[in-house]
C-alpha positions as a printed NumPy array, in Angstrom:
array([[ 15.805,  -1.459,  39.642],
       [ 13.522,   1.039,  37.772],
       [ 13.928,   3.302,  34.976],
       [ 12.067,   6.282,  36.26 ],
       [  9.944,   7.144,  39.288],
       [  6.943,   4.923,  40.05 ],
       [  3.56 ,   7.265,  39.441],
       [  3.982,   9.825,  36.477],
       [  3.168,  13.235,  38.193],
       [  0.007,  15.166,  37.169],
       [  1.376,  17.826,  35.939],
       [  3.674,  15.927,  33.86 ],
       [  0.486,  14.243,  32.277],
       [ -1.352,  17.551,  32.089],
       [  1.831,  19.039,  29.971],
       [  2.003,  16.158,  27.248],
       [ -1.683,  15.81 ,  26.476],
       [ -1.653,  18.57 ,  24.684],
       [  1.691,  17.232,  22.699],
       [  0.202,  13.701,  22.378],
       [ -3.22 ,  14.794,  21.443],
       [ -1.993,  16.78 ,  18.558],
       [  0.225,  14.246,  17.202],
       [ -3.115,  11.531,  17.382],
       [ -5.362,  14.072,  15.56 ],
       [ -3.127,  14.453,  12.696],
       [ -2.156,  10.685,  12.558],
       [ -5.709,   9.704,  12.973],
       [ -7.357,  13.075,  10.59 ],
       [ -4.652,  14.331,   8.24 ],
       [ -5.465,  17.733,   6.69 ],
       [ -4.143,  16.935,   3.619],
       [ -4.316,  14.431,   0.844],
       [ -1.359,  13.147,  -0.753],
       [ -0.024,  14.209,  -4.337],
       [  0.472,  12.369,  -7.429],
       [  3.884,  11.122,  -7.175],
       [  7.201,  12.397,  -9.176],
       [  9.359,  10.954, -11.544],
       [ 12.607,  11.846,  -9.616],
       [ 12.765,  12.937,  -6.239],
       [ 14.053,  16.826,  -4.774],
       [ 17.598,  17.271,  -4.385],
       [ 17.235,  16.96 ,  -0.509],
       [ 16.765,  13.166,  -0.439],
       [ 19.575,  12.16 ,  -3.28 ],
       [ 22.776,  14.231,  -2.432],
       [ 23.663,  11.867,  -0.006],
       [ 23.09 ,   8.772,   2.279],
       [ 23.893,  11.05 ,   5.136],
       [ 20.243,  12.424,   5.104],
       [ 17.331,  12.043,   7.544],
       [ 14.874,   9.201,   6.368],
       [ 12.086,  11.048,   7.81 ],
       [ 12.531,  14.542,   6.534],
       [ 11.04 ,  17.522,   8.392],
       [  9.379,  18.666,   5.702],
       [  8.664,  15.218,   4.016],
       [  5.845,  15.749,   0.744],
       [  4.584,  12.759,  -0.781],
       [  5.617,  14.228,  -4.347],
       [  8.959,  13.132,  -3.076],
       [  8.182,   9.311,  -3.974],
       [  9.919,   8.153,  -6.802],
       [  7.56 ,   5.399,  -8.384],
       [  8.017,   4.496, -12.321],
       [  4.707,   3.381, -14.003],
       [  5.201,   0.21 , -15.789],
       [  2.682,  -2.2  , -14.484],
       [ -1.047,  -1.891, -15.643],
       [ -2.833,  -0.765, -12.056],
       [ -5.737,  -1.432, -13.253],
       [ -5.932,  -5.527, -13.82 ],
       [ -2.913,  -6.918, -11.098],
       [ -3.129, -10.391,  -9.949],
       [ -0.343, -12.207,  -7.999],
       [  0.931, -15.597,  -9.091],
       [  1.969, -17.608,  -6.453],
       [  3.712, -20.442,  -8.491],
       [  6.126, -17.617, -10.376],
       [  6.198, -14.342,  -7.975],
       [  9.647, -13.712,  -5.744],
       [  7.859, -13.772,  -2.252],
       [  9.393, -12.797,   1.523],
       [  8.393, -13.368,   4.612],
       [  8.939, -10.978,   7.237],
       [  8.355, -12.022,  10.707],
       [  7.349, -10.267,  13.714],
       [  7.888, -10.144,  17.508],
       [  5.724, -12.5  ,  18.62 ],
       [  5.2  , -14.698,  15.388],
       [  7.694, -17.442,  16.397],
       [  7.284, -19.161,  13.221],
       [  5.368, -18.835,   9.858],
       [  3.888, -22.776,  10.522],
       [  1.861, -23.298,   7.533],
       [  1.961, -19.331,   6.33 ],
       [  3.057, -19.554,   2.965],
       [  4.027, -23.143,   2.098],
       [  1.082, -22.455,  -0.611],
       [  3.973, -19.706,  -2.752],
       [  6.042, -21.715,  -4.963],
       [  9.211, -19.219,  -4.542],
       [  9.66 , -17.929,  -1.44 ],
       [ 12.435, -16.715,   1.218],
       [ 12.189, -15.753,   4.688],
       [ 14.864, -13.27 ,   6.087],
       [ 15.451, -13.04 ,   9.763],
       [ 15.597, -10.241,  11.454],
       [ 16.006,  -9.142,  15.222],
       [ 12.485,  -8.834,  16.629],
       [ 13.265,  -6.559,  18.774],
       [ 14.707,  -3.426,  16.493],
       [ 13.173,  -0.315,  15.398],
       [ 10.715,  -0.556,  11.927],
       [ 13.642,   1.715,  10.357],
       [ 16.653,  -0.823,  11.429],
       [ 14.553,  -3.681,  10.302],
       [ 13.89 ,  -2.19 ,   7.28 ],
       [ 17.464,  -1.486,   6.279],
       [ 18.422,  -5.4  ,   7.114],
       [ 15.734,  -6.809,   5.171],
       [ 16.897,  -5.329,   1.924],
       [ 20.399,  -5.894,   2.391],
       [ 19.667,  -9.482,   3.182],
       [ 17.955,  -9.533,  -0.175],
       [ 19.999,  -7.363,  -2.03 ],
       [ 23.559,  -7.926,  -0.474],
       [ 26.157,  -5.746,   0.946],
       [ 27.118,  -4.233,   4.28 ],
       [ 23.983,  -2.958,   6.077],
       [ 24.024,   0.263,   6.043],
       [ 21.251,   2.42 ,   8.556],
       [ 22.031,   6.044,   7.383],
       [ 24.725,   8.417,   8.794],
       [ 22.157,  10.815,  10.656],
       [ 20.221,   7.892,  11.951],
       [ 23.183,   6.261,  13.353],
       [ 24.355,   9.304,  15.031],
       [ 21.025,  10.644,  16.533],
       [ 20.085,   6.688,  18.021],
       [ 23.602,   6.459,  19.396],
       [ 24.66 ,   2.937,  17.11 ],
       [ 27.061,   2.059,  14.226],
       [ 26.306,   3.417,  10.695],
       [ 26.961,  -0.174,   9.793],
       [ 25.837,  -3.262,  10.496],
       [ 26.182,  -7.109,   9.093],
       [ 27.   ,  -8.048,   5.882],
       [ 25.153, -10.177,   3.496],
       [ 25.651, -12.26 ,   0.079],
       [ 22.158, -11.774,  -0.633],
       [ 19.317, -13.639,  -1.112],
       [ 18.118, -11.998,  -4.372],
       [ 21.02 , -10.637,  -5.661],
       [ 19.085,  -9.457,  -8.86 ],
       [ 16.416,  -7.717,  -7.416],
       [ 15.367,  -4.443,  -9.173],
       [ 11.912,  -3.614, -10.538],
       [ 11.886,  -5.495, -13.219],
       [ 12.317,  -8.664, -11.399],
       [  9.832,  -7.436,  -8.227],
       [  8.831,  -9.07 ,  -5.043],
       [  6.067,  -9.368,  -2.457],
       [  6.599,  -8.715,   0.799],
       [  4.374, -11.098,   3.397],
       [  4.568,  -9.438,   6.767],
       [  2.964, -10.964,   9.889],
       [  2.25 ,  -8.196,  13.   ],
       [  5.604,  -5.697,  13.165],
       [  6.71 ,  -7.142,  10.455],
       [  3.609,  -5.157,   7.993],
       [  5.363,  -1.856,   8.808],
       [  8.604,  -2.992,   8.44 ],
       [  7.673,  -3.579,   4.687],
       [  5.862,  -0.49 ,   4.259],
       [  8.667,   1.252,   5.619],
       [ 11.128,  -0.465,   3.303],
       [  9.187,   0.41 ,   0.311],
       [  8.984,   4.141,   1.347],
       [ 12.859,   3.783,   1.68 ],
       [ 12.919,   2.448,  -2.131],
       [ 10.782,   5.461,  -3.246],
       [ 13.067,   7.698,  -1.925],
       [ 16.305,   5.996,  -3.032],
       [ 17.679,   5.971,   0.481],
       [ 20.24 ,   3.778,  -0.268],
       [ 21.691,   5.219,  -3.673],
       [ 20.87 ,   2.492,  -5.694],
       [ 18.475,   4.214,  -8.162],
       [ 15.443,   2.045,  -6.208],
       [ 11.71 ,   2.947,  -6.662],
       [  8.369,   1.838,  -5.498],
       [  8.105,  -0.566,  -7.998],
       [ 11.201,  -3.152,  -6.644],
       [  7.52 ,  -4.329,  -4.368],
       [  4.662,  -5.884,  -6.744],
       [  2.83 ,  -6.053,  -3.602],
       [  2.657,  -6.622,   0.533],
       [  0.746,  -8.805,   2.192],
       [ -0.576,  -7.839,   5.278],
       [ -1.591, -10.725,   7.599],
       [ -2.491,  -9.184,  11.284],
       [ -0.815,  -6.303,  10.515],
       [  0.059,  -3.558,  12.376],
       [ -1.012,  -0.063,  11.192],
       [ -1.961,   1.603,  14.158],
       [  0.304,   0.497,  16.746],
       [ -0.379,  -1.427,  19.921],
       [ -1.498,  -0.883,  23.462],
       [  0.535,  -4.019,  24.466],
       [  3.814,  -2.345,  25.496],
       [  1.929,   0.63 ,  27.8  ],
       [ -0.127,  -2.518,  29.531],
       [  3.033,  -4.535,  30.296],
       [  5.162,  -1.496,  31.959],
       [  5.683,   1.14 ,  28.862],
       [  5.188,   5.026,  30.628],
       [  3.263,   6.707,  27.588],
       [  4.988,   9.376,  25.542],
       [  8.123,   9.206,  27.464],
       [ 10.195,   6.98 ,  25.097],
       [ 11.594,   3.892,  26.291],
       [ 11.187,   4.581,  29.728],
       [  9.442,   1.67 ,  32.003],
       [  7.469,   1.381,  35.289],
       [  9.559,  -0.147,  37.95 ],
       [  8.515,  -4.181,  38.625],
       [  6.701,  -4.616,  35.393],
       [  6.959,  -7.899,  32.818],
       [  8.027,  -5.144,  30.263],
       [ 11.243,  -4.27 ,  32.516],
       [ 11.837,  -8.191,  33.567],
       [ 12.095,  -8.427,  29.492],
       [ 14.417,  -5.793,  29.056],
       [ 16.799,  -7.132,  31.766],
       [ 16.761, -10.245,  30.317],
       [ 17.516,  -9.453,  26.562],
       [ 20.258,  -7.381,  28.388],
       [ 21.599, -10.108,  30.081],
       [ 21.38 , -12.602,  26.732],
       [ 23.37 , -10.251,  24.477],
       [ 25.856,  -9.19 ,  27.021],
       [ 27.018, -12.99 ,  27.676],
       [ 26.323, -13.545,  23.398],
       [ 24.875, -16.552,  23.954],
       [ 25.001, -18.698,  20.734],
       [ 21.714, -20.832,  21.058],
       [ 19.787, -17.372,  21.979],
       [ 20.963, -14.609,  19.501],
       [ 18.609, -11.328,  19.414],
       [ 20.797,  -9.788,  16.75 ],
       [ 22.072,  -7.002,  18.857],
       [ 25.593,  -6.93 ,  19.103],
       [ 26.293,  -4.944,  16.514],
       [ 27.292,  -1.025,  17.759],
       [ 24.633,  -0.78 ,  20.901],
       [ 27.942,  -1.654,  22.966],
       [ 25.761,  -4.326,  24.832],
       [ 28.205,  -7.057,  24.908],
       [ 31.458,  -8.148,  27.041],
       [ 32.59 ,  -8.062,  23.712],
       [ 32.322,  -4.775,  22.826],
       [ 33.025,  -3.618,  26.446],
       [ 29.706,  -3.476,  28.576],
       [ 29.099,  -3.452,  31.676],
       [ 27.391,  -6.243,  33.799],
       [ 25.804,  -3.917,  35.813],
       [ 24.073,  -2.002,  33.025],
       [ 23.327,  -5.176,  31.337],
       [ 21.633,  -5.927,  35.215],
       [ 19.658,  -3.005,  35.415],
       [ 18.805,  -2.611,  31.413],
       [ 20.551,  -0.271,  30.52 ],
       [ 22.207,   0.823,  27.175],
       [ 21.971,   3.41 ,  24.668],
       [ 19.411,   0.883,  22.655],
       [ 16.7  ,   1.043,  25.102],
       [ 17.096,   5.008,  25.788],
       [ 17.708,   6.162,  22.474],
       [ 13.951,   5.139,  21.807],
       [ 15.206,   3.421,  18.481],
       [ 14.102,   0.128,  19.589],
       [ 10.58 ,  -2.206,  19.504],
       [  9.149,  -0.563,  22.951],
       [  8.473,   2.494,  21.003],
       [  7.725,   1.642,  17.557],
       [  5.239,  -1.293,  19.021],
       [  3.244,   1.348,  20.329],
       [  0.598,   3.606,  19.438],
       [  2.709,   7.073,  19.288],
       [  5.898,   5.298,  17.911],
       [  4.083,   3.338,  15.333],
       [  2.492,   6.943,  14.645],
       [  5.44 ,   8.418,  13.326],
       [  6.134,   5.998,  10.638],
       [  2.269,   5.303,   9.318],
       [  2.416,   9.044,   7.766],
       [  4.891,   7.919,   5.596],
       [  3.176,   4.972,   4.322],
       [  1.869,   6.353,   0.364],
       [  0.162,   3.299,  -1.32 ],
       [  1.626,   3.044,  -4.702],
       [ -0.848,   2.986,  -8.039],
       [  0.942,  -0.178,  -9.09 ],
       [  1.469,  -1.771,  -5.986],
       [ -0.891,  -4.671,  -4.657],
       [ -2.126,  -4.358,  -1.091],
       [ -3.981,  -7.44 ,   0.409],
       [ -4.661,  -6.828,   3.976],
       [ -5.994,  -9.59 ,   6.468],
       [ -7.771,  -8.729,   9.225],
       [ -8.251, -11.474,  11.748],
       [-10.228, -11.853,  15.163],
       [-10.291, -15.011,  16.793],
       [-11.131, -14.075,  20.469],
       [-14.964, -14.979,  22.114],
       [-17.071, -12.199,  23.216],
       [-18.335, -12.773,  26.551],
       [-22.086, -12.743,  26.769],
       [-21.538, -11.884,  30.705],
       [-18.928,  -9.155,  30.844],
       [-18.882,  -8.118,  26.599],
       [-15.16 ,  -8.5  ,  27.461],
       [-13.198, -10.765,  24.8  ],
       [-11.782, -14.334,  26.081],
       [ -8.675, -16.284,  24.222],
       [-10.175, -18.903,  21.787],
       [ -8.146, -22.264,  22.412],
       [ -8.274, -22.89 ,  19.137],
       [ -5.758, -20.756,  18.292],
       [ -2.885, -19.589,  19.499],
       [ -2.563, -21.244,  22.75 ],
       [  1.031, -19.723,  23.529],
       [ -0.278, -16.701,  23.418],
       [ -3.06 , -16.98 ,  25.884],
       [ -2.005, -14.689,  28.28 ],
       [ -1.393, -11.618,  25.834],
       [ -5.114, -12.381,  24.519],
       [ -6.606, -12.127,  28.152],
       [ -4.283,  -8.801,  28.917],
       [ -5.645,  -7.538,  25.957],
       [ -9.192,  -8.629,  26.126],
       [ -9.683,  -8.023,  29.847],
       [ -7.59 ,  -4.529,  30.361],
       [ -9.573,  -1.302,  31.037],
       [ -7.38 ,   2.128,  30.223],
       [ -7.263,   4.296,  32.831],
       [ -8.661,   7.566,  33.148],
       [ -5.51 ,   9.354,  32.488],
       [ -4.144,   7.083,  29.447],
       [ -7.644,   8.141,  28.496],
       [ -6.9  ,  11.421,  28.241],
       [ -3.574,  11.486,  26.648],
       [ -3.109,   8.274,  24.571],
       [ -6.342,   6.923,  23.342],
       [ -8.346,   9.979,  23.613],
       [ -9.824,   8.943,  20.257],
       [-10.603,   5.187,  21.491],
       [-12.541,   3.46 ,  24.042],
       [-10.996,   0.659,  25.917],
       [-13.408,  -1.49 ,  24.468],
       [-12.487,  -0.989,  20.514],
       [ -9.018,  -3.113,  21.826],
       [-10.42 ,  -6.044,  23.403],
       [-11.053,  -8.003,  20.77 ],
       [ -7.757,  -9.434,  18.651],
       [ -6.24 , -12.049,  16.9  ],
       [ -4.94 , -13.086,  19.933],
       [ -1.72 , -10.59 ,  19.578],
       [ -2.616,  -7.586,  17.645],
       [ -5.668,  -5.998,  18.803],
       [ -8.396,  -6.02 ,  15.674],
       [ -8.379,  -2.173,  15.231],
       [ -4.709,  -2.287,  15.088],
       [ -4.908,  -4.066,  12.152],
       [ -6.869,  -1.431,  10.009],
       [ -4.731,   0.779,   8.119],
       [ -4.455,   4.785,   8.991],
       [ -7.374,   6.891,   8.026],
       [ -5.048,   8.708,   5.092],
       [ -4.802,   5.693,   3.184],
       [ -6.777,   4.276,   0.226],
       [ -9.028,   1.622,   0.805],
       [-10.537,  -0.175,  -2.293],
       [-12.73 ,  -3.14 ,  -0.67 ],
       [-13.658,  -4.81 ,   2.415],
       [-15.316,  -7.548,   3.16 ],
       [-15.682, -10.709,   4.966],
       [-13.891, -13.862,   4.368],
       [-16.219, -16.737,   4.029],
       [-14.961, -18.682,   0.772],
       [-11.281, -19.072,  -0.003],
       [-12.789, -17.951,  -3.582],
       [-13.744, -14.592,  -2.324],
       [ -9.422, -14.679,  -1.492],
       [ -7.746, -11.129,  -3.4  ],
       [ -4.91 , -13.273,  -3.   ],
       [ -5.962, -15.566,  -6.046],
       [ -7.782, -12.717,  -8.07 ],
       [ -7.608,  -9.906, -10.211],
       [ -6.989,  -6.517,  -8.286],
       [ -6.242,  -3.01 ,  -8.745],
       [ -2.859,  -1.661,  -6.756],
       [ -2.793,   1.716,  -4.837],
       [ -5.389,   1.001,  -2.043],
       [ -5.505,  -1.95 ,   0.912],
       [ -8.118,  -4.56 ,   0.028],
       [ -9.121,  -5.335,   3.205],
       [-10.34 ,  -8.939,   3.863],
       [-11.815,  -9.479,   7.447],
       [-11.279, -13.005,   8.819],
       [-12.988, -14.985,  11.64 ],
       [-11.493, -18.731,  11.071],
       [ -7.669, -18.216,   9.487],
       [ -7.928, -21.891,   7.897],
       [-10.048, -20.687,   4.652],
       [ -7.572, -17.99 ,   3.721],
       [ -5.52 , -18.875,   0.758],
       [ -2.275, -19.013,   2.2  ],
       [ -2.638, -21.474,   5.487],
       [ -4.05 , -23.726,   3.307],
       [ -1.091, -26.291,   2.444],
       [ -2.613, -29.678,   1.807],
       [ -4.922, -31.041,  -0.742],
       [ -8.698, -31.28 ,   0.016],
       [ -9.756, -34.755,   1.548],
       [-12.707, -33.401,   2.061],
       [-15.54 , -33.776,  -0.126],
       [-16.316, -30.924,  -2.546],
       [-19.731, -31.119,  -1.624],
       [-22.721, -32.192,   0.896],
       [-26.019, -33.405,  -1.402],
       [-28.833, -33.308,   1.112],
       [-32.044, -36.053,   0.521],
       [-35.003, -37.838,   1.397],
       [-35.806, -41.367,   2.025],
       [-39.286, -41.658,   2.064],
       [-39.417, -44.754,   4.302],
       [-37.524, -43.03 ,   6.966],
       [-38.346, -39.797,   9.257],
       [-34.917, -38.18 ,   8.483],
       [-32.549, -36.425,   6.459],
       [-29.629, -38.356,   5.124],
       [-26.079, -36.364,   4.283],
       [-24.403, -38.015,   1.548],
       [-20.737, -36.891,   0.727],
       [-19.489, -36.796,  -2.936],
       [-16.438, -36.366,  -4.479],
       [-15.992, -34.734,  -7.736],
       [-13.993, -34.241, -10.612],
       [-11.121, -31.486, -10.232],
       [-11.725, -29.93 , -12.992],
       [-15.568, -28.46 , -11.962],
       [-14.042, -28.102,  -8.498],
       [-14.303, -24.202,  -9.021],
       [-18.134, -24.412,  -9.993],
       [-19.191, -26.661,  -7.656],
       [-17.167, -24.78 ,  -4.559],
       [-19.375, -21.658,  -5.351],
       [-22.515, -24.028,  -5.336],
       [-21.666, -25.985,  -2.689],
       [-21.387, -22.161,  -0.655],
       [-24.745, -20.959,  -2.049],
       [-26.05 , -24.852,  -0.866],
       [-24.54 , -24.381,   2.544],
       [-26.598, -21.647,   3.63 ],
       [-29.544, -23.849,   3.976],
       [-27.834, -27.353,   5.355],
       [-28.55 , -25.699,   9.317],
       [-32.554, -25.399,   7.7  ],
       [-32.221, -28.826,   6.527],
       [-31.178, -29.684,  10.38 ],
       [-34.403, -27.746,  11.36 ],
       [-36.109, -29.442,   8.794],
       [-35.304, -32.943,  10.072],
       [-36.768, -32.322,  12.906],
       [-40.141, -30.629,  11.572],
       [-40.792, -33.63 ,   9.229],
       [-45.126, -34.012,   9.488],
       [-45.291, -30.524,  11.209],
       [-45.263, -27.762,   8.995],
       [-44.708, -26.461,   5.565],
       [-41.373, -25.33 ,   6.647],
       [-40.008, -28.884,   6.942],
       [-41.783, -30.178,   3.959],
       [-40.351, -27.027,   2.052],
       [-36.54 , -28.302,   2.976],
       [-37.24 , -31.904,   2.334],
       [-38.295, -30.993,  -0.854],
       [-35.986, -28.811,  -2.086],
       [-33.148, -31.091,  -0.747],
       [-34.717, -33.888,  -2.916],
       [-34.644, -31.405,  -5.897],
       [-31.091, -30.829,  -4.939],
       [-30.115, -34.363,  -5.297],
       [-31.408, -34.762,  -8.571],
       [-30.246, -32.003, -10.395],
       [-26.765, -33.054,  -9.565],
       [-27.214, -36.026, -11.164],
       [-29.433, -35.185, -14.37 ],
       [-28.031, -31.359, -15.451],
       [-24.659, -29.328, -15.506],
       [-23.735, -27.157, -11.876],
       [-25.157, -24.129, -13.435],
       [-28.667, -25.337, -14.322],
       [-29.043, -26.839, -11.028],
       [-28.446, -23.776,  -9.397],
       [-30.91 , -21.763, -11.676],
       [-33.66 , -24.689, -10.865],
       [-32.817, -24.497,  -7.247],
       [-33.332, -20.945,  -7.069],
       [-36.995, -20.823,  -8.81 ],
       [-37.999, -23.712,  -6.611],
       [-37.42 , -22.073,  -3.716],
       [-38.738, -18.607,  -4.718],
       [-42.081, -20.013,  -6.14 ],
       [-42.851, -21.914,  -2.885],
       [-41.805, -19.403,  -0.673],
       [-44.225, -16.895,  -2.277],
       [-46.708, -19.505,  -2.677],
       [-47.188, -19.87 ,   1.04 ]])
């Protein structure tokens, strides 16, 4: 079975570069900046739910967004903040992601819909009613106007009683999306930006992927696959799943795609994949990409009083033969094979030319295991305040004061210091006091716990202390042969006894004029 031919012919390629190449250039380099947002949008978006989400002439002066938040101190509390998690396709679970919120849901929603159908779910899981996708959306993907119906999660949801959105992987766009459907009132229920306090971005992804074009996906022709790829073998089998409706394997999409016995499919097209959901383009093949996701991160306006916490993570090796990346089986060990497709794949010359012509095949290899690591930076057209590297769960945004209306973006090599995977108390000690015994030839590591209350002061010292516990290692082993190891030893033994004799702060102070004055004096 195959969806189209097996080789794309050249001058099929030659015809949409041009098209493609346009549309990357004004994703990647917009030509202009957006404008200060409106009280109340045109007439155009609010006569009725009949119109297009994505208007052809779509301004950001459209947004509706009421001021009532101070922008310019916003912290998140995650004892008395609404939050919602909003899963992916390939996050199977959220494990340990956000047991640290005190108030939290998690919706479900089919993983393998479009961002816009996903969108319109999630807030009528929250809000309650019928799902309801938009008259001109239904009709130009070929599916129902309506969908399921809810009760609602958080029936009283409006912007005085806001949320925050946690999205892992597809699920970041999906609540960008639904925001941008809240600041235009798409679902005439006098919505605004402000029904989101904030979104939480944890491998997000802003830029689409190259997965789907490396497991079968024929660039820039919509939904259509190679023949004998895993990406068609997938297809067929979700095919197969909803048309017999299996109750223990539910992809939530027997609801007007016609897929089912129920509804009257055929086991033949269910066979061979086919249905109006995979050729009307309005599913995950195309918005998973890097052209589908394309469409959607124009629309993506970062609201002044909206906070934006983005977590970039990369946990794949470099190899130091072949600079390719390598899974890290630390993490993610399901995923192994998608991190060594990613890692490993080189673009050829002609997806070169007409779908990354802006990136080298190298700028993909290295991931979180999933979502390559450039995926996860937002689009060029959007406000960044900070970045910065994760390397103290002190340093988190997530647990201090920011300023809405740009992505703080926080780049993370080991996932288990961010704020939110962290779900059990410390048993660890707060920290290491390095010191001397003078009738030994070694350094001795003493663990201490202390009180709770100077756990905050003594984290930060215990981060400025860690920098040298790898020279106290050197040390050890320079004892009698240098000033270098007497240096450590020394300053270790200061260490110990500052702890004991004077507050954090003094210590610290002490610390650093010890080791300036010898280190100049030398």
């Amino acid at each position: 079975m195959q969806h189209n031919i097996g080789n794309t012919p050249n001058s099929y390629k030659s015809q949409i570069a041009n098209q493609w190449r346009s549309l990357l250039t004004s994703y990647i380099l917009p030509t202009s900046s957006p404008t200060s947002p409106s009280t109340s949008p045109p007439s155009s978006t609010t006569s009725s739910f009949t119109d297009d989400p994505i208007p052809s002439d779509f301004n950001l002066s459209y947004l509706k967004s009421t001021t009532n938040r101070n922008s310019s101190n916003l912290k998140l509390d995650l004892q008395q903040d609404q939050f919602c998690l909003v899963e992916g396709v390939f996050s199977k679970d959220f494990g340990d992601l956000g047991d640290k919120f005190g108030k939290k849901v998690k919706v479900k929603l089919s993983r393998f819909k479009s961002i816009h159908d996903r969108a319109c779910e999630l807030f009528f899981q929250l809000k309650g009613g019928k799902t309801n996708y938009g008259h001109h959306h239904a009709k130009t993907c070929l599916h129902s106007q309506y969908g399921p119906y809810y009760s609602g999660i958080l029936p009283h949801w409006n912007q005085n009683s806001p949320i925050v959105l946690v999205g892992v992987e597809y699920g970041v766009p999906t609540c960008q999306y639904l925001q941008y459907l809240l600041s235009i009132d798409y679902f005439k229920l006098d919505t605004n930006s402000n029904w989101i306090k904030g979104i939480i971005s944890v491998s997000g992804l802003h830029r689409g992927s190259p997965l789907p074009y490396l497991m079968g996906l024929i660039p820039n022709a919509n939904s259509l696959l190679y023949p004998i790829t895993l990406l068609q073998f997938l297809i067929v089998l979700i095919h197969i799943v909803v048309y017999f409706d299996f109750s223990f394997l539910n992809f939530d999409l027997n609801n007007g795609y016609k897929m089912s016995r129920k509804e009257g499919a055929s086991l033949i097209n269910a066979m061979f994949g086919k249905s109006t959901w995979i050729y009307s383009g309005d599913n995950f093949l195309v918005d998973y990409s890097i052209e589908g996701n394309a469409k959607y991160s124009g629309l993506f306006y970062l609201h002044p009083d909206t906070i934006y916490i983005n977590y970039i993570i990369s946990t794949t090796i470099k190899s130091k033969v072949s600079g390719r990346h390598l899974p890290n089986l630390l993490y993610n060990m399901w995923s192994i094979p998608v991190t060594f497709l990613l890692g490993t794949f080189n673009w050829e010359d002609n997806y070169n030319n007409f779908i990354i012509n802006t990136r080298k095949s190298f700028e993909f290899w290295k991931s979180d295991g999933v979502v390559p690591t450039i995926s996860q930076i937002p689009s060029n057209h959007q406000t960044i305040k900070f970045e910065f590297d994760l390397t103290s769960n002190w340093l988190d945004p997530l647990i201090n004061p920011v300023k809405g209306g740009g992505w703080y973006n926080v780049f993370v090599k080991d996932p288990k210091i961010m704020t939110i995977y962290q779900t059990k108390e410390k048993t660890e000690p707060s920290i290491i006091v390095v010191y001397y015994i003078k009738l030994l030839t070694y350094l001795n590591l003493v663990m201490m716990w202390w009180f709770e209350h100077m756990e905050q002061v003594l984290a930060y010292l215990g981060s400025f202390k860690g920098e040298f516990w790898d020279e106290a290692r050197v040390a050890r082993l320079e004892v009698g042969k240098g000033a270098r190891g007497n240096l450590s030893i020394e300053y270790f033994r200061l260490a110990e006894s500052n702890h004991f004799t004077q507050s954090p702060s003094n210590a610290l102070r002490d610390l650093e004029r010890f080791e300036k004055k010898n280190t100049h004096g030398q």
